[in-house]
PyMOL CGO cylinders between C-alpha atoms (Angstrom):
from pymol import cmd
from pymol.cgo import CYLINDER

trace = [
    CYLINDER, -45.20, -9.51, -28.83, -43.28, -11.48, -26.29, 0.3, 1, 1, 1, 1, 1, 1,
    CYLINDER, -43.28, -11.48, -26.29, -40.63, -13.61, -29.30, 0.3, 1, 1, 1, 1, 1, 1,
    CYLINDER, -40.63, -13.61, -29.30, -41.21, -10.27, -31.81, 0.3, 1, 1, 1, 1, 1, 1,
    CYLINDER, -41.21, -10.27, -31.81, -37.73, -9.09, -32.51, 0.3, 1, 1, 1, 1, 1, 1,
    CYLINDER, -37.73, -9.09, -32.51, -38.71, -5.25, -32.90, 0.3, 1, 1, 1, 1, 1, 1,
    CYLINDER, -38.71, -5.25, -32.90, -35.60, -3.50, -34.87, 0.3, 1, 1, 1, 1, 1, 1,
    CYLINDER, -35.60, -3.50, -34.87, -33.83, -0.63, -33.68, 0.3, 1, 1, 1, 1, 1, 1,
    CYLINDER, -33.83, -0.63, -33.68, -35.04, 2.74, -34.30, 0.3, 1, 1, 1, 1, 1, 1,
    CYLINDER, -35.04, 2.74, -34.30, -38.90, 1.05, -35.71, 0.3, 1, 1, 1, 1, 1, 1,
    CYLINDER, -38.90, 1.05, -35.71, -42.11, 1.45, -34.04, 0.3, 1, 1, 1, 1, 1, 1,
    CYLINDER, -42.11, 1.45, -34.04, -43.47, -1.87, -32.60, 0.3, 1, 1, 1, 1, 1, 1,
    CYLINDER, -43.47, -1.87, -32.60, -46.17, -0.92, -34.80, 0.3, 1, 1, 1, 1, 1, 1,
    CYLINDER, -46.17, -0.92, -34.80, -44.45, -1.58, -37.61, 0.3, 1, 1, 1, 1, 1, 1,
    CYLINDER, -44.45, -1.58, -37.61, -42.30, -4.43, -36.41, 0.3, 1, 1, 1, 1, 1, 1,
    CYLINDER, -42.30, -4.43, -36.41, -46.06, -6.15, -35.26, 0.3, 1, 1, 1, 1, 1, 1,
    CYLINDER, -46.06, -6.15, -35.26, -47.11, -5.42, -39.30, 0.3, 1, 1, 1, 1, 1, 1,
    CYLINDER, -47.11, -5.42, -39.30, -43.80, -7.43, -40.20, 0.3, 1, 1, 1, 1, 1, 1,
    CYLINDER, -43.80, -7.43, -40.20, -44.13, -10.45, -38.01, 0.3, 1, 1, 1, 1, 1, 1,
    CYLINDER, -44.13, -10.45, -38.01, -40.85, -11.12, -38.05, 0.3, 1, 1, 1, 1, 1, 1,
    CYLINDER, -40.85, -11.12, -38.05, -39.79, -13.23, -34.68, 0.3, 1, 1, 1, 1, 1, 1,
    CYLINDER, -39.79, -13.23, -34.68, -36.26, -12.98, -33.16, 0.3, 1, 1, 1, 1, 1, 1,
    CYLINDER, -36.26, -12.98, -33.16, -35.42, -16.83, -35.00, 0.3, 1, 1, 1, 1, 1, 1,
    CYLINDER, -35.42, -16.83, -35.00, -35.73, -15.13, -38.60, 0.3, 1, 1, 1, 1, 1, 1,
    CYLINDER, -35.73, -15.13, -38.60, -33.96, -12.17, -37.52, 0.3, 1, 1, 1, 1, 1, 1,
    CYLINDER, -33.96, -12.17, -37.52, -30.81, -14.27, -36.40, 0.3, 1, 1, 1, 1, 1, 1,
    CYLINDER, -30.81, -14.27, -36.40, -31.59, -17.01, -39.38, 0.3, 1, 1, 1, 1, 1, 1,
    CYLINDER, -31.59, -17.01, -39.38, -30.84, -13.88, -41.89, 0.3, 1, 1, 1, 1, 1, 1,
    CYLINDER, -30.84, -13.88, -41.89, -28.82, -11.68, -40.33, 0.3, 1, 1, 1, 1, 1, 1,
    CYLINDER, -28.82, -11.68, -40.33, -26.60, -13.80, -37.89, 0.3, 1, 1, 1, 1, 1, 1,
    CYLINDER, -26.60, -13.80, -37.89, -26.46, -17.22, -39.56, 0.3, 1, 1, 1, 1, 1, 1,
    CYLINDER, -26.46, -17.22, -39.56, -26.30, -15.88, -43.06, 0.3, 1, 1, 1, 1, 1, 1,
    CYLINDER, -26.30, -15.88, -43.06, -23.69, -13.98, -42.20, 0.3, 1, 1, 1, 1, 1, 1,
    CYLINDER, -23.69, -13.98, -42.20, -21.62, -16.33, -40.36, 0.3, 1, 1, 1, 1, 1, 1,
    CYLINDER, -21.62, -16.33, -40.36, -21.77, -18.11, -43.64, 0.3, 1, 1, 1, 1, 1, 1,
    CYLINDER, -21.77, -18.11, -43.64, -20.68, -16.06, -45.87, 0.3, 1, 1, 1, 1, 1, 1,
    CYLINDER, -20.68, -16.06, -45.87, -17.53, -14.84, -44.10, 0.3, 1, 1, 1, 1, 1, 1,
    CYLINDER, -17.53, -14.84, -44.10, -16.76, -18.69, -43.73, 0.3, 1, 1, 1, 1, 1, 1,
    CYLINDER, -16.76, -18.69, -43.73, -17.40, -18.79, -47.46, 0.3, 1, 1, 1, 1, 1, 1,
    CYLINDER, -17.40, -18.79, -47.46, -14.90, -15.90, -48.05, 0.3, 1, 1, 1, 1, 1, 1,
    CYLINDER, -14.90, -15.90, -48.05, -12.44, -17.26, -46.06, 0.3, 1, 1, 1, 1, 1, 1,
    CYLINDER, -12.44, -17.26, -46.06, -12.75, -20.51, -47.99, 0.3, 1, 1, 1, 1, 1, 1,
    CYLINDER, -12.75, -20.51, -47.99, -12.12, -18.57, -51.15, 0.3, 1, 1, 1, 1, 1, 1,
    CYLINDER, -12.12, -18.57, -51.15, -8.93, -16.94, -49.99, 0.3, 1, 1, 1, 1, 1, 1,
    CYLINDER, -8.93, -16.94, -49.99, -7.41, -19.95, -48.51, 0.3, 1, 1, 1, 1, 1, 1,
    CYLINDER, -7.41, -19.95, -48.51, -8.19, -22.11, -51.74, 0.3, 1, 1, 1, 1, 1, 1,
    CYLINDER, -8.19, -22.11, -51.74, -7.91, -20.98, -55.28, 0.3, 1, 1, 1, 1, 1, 1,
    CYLINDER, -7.91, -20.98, -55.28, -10.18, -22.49, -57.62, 0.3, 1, 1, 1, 1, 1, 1,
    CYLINDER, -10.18, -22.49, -57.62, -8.13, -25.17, -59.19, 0.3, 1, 1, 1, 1, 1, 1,
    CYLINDER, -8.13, -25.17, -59.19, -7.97, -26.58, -55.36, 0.3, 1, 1, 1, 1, 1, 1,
    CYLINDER, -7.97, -26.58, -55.36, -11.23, -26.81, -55.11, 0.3, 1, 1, 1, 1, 1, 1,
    CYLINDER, -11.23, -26.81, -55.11, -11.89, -28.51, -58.28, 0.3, 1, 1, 1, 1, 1, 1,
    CYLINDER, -11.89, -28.51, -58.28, -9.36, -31.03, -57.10, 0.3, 1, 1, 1, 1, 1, 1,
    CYLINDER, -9.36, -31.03, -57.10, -10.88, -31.60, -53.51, 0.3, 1, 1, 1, 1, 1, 1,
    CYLINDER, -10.88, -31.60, -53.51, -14.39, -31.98, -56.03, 0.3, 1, 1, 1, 1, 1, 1,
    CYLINDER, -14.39, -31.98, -56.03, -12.71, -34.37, -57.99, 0.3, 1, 1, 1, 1, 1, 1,
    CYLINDER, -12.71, -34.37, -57.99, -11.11, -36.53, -55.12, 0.3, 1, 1, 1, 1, 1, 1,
    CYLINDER, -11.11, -36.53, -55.12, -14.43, -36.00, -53.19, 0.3, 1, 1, 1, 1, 1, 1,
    CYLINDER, -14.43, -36.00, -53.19, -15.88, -38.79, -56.46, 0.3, 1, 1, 1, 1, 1, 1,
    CYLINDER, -15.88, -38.79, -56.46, -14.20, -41.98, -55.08, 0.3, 1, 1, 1, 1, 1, 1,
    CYLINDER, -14.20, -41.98, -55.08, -15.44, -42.24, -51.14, 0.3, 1, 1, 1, 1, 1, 1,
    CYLINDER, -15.44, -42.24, -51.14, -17.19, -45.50, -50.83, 0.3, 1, 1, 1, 1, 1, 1,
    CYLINDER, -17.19, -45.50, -50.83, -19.55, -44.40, -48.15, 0.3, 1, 1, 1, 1, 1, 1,
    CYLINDER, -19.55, -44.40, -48.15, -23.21, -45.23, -48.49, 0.3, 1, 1, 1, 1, 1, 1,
    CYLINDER, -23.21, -45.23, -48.49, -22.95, -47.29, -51.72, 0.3, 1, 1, 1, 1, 1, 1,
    CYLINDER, -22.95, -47.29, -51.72, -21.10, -45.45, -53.24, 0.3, 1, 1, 1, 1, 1, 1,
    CYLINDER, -21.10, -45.45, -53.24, -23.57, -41.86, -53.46, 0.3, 1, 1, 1, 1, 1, 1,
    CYLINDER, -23.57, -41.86, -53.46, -21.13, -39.44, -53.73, 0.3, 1, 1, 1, 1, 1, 1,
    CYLINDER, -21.13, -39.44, -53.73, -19.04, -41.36, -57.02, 0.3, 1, 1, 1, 1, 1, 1,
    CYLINDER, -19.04, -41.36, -57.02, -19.06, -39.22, -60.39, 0.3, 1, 1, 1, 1, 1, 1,
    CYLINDER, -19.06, -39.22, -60.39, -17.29, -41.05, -63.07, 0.3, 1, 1, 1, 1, 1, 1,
    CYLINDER, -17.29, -41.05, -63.07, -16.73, -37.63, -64.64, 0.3, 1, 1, 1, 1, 1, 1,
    CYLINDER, -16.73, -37.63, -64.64, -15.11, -35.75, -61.65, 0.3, 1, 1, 1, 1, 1, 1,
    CYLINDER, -15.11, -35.75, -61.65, -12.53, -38.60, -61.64, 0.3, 1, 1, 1, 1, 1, 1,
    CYLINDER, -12.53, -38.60, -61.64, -11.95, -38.62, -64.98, 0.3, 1, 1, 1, 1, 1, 1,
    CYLINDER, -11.95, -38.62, -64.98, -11.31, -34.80, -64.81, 0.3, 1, 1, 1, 1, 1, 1,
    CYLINDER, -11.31, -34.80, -64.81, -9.20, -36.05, -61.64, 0.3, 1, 1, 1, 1, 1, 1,
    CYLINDER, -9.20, -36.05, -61.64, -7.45, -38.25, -63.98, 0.3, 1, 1, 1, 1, 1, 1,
    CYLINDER, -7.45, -38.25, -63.98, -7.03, -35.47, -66.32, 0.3, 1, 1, 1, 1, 1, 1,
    CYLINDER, -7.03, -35.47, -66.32, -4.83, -33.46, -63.64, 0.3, 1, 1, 1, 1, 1, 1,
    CYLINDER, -4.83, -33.46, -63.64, -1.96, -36.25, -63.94, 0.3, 1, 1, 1, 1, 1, 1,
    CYLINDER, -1.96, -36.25, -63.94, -1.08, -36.10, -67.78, 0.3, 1, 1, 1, 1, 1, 1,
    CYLINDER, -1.08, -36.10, -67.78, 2.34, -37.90, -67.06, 0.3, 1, 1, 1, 1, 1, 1,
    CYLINDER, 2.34, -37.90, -67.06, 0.33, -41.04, -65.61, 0.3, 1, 1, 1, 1, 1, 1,
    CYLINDER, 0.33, -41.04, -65.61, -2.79, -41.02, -67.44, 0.3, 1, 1, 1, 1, 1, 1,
    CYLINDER, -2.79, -41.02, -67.44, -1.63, -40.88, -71.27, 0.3, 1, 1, 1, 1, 1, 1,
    CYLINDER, -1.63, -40.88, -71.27, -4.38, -40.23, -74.55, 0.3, 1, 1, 1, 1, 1, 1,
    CYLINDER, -4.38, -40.23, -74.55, -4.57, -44.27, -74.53, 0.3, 1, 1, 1, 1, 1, 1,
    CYLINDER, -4.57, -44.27, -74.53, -5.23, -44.56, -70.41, 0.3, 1, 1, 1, 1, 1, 1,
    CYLINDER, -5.23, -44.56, -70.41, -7.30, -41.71, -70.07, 0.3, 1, 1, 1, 1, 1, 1,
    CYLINDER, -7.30, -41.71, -70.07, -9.60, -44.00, -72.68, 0.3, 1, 1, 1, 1, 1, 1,
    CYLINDER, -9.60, -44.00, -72.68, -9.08, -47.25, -70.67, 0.3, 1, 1, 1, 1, 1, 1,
    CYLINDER, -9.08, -47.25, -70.67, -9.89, -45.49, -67.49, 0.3, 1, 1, 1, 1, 1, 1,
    CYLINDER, -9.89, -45.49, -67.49, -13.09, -43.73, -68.76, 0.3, 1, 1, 1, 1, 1, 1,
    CYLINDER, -13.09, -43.73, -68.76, -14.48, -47.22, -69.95, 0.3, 1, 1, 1, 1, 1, 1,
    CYLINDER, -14.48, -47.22, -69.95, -13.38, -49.14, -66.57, 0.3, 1, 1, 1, 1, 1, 1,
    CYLINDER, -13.38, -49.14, -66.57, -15.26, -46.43, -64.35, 0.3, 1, 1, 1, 1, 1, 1,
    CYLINDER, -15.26, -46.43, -64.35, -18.56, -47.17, -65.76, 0.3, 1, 1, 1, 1, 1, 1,
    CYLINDER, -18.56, -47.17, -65.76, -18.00, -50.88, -64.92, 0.3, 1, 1, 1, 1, 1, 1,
    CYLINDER, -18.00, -50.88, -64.92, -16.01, -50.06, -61.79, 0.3, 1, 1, 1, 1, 1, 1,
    CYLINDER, -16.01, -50.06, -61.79, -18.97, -48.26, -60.10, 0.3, 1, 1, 1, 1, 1, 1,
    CYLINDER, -18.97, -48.26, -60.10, -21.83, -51.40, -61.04, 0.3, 1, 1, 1, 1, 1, 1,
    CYLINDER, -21.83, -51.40, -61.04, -19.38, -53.79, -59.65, 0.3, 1, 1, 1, 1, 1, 1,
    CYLINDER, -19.38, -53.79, -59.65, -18.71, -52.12, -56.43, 0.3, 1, 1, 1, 1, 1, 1,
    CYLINDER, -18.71, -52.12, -56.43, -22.68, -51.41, -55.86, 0.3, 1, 1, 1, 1, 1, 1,
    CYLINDER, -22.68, -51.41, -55.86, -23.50, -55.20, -56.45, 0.3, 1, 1, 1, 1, 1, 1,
    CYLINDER, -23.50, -55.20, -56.45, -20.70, -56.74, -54.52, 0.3, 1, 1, 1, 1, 1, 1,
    CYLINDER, -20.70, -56.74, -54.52, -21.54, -57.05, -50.66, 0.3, 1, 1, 1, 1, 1, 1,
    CYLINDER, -21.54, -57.05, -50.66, -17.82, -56.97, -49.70, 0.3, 1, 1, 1, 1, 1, 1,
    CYLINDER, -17.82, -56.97, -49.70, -17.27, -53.69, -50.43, 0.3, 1, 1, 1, 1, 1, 1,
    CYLINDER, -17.27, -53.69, -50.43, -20.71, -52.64, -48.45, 0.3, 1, 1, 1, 1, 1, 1,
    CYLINDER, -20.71, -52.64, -48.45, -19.90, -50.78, -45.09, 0.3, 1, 1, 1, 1, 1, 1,
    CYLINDER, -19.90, -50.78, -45.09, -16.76, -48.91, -46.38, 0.3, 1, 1, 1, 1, 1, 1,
    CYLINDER, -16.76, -48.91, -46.38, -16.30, -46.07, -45.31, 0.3, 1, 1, 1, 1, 1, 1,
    CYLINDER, -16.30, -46.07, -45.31, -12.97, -44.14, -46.91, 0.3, 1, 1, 1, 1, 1, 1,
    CYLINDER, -12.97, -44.14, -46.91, -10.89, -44.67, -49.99, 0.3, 1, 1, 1, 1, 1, 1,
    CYLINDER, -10.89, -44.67, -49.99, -7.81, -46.44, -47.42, 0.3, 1, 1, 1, 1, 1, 1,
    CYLINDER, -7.81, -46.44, -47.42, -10.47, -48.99, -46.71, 0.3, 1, 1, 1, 1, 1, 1,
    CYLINDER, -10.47, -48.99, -46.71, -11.73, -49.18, -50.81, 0.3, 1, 1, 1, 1, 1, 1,
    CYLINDER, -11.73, -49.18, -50.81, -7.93, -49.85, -51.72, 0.3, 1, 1, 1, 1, 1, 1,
    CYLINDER, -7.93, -49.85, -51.72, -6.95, -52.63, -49.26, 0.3, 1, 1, 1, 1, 1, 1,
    CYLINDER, -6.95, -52.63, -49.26, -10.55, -54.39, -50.27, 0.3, 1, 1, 1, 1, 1, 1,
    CYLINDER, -10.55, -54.39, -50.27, -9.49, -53.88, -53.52, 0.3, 1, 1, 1, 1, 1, 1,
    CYLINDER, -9.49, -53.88, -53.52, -6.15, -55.65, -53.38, 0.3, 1, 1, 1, 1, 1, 1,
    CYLINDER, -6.15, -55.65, -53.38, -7.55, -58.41, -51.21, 0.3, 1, 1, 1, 1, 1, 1,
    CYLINDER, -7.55, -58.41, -51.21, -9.94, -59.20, -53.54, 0.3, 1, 1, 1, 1, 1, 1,
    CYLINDER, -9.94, -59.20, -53.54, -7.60, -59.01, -57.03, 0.3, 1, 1, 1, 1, 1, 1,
    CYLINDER, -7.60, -59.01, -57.03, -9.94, -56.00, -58.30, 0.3, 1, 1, 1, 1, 1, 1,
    CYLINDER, -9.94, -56.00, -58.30, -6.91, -53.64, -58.63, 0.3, 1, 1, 1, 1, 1, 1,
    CYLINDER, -6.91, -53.64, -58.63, -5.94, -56.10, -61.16, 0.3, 1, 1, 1, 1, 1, 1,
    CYLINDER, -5.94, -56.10, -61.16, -9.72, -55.53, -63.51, 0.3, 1, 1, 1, 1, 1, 1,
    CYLINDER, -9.72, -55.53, -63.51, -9.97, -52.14, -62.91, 0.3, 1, 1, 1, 1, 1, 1,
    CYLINDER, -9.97, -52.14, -62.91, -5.72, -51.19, -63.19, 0.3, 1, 1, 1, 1, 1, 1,
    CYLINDER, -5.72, -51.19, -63.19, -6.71, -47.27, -64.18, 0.3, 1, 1, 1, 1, 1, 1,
    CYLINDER, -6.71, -47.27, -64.18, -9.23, -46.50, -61.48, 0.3, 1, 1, 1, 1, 1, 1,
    CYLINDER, -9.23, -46.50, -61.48, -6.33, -48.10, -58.79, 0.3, 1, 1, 1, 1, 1, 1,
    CYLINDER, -6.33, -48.10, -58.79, -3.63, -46.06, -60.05, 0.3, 1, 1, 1, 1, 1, 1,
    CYLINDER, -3.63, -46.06, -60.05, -5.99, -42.64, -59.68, 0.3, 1, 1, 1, 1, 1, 1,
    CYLINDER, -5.99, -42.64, -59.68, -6.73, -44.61, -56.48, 0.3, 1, 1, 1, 1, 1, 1,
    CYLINDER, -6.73, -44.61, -56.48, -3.27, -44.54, -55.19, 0.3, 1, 1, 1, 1, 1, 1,
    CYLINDER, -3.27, -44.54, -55.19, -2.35, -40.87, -56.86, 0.3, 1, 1, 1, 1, 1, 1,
    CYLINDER, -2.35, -40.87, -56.86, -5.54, -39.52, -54.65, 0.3, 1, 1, 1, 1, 1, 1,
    CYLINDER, -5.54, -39.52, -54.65, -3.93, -41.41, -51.66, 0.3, 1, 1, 1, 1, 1, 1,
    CYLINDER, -3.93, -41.41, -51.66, -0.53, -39.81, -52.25, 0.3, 1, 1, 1, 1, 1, 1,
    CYLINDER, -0.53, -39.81, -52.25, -1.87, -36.40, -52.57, 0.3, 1, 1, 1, 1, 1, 1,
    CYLINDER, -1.87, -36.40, -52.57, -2.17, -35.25, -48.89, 0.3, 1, 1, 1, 1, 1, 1,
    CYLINDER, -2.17, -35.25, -48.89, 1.02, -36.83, -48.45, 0.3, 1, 1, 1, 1, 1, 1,
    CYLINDER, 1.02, -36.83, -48.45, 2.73, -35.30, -50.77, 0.3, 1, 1, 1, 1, 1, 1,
    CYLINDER, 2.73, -35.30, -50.77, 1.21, -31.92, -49.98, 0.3, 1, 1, 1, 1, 1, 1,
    CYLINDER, 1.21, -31.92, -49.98, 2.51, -32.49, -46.30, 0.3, 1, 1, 1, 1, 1, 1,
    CYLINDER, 2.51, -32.49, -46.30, 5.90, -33.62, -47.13, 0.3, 1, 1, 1, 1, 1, 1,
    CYLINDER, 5.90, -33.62, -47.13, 5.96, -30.56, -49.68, 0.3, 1, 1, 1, 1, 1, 1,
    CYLINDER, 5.96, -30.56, -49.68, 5.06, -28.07, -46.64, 0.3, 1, 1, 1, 1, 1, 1,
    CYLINDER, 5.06, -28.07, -46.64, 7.74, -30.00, -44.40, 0.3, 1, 1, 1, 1, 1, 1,
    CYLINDER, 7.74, -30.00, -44.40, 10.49, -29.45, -46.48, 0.3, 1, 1, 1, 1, 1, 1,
    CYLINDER, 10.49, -29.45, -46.48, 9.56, -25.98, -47.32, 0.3, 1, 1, 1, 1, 1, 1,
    CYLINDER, 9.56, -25.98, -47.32, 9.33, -24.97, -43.75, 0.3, 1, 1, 1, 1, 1, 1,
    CYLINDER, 9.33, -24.97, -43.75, 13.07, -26.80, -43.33, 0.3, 1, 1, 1, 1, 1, 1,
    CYLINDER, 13.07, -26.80, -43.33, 13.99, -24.30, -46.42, 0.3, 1, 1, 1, 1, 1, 1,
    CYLINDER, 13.99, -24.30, -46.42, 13.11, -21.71, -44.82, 0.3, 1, 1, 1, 1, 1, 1,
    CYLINDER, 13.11, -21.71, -44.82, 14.47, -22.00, -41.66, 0.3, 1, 1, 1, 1, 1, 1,
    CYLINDER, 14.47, -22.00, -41.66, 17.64, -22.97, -42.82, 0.3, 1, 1, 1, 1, 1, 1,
    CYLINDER, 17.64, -22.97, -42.82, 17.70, -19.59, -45.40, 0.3, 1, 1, 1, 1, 1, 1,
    CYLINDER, 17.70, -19.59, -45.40, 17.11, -17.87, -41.74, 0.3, 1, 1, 1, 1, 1, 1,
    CYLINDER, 17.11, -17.87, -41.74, 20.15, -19.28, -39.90, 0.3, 1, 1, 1, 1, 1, 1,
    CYLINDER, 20.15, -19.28, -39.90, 22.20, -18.63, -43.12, 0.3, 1, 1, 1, 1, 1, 1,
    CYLINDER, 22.20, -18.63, -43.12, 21.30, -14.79, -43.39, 0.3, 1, 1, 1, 1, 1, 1,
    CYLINDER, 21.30, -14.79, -43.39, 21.84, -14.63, -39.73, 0.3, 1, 1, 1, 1, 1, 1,
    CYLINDER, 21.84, -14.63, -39.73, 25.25, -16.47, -39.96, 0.3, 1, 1, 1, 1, 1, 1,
    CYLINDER, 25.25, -16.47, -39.96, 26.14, -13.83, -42.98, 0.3, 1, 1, 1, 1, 1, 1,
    CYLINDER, 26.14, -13.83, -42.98, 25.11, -10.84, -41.37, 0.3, 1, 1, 1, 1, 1, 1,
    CYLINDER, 25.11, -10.84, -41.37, 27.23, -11.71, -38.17, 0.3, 1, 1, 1, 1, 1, 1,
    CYLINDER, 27.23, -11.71, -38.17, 30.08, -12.64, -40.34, 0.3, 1, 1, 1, 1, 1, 1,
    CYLINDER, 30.08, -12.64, -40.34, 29.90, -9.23, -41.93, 0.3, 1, 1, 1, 1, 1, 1,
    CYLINDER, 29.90, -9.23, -41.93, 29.75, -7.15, -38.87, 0.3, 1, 1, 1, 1, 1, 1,
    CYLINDER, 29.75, -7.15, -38.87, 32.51, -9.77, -36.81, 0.3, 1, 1, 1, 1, 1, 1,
]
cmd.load_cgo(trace, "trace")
């Protein structure tokens, strides 16, 4: 009875009947719900179309061969940039990923890569970006993204500050 976990309020009777040790206690009580509130607090920091993009972007890392690409994740990447990728490039693109992806697994210079910074610059050394012009331009719009999104928060932050010192500069005016 020594690792039993015996709940509180039951007979060690009963808790001996269950078997149930003090690991599977924590495993479903603790660690499940450790989870879930990470889970939640995923789901109010990110709305879905956020996560459908971080999904989507998720398709081009090179690691491992290539294991995590999904031609149709970055085609529905493609799909969030309608004034880059038009009826007629959406089309190109969706043919050049399916070559794109057998060419990368059979070509031992882009083996060992480990991030899409790393992809791109192989790409360009090698004149690839050149064959395969649609999946480097979704290349380049998924390495502009977090850069964007940071330069976005930047200058929101500076609007905000600055609305701050100018309703503090009115409401002294008013009262001076």
């Amino acid at each position: 009875m020594d690792g039993d976990y015996v709940p509180y309020g039951k007979s060690a009777r009963k808790a001996r009947a269950q078997k149930q040790t003090n690991d599977d206690h924590f495993r479903r009580e603790v660690y499940i719900g450790v989870i879930d509130q990470i889970s939640q607090e995923l789901d109010n920091r990110f709305d879905e179309i956020n996560m459908e993009l971080l999904s989507c972007m998720s398709a081009f890392r090179p690691s491992n061969s290539f294991v995590s690409f999904d031609a149709q994740k970055l085609y529905r990447l493609a799909e969030f940039y309608p004034k880059e990728f038009s009826n007629n490039n959406l089309l190109k693109l969706e043919l050049q990923l399916h070559n794109y992806i057998d060419d990368m697994r059979h070509d031992d210079s882009f083996k060992g890569l480990d991030n899409i910074v790393d992809l791109s610059v192989k790409l360009v050394q090698i004149k690839r970006h050149k064959v395969y012009d649609m999946v480097y331009e979704l290349l380049k719009l998924e390495l502009h993204l977090p850069v964007a999104t940071t330069s976005f928060k930047l200058v929101f932050s500076a609007m905000v500050l600055v609305k701050i010192k100018l309703r503090n500069k009115m409401g002294d005016r008013s009262f001076g």
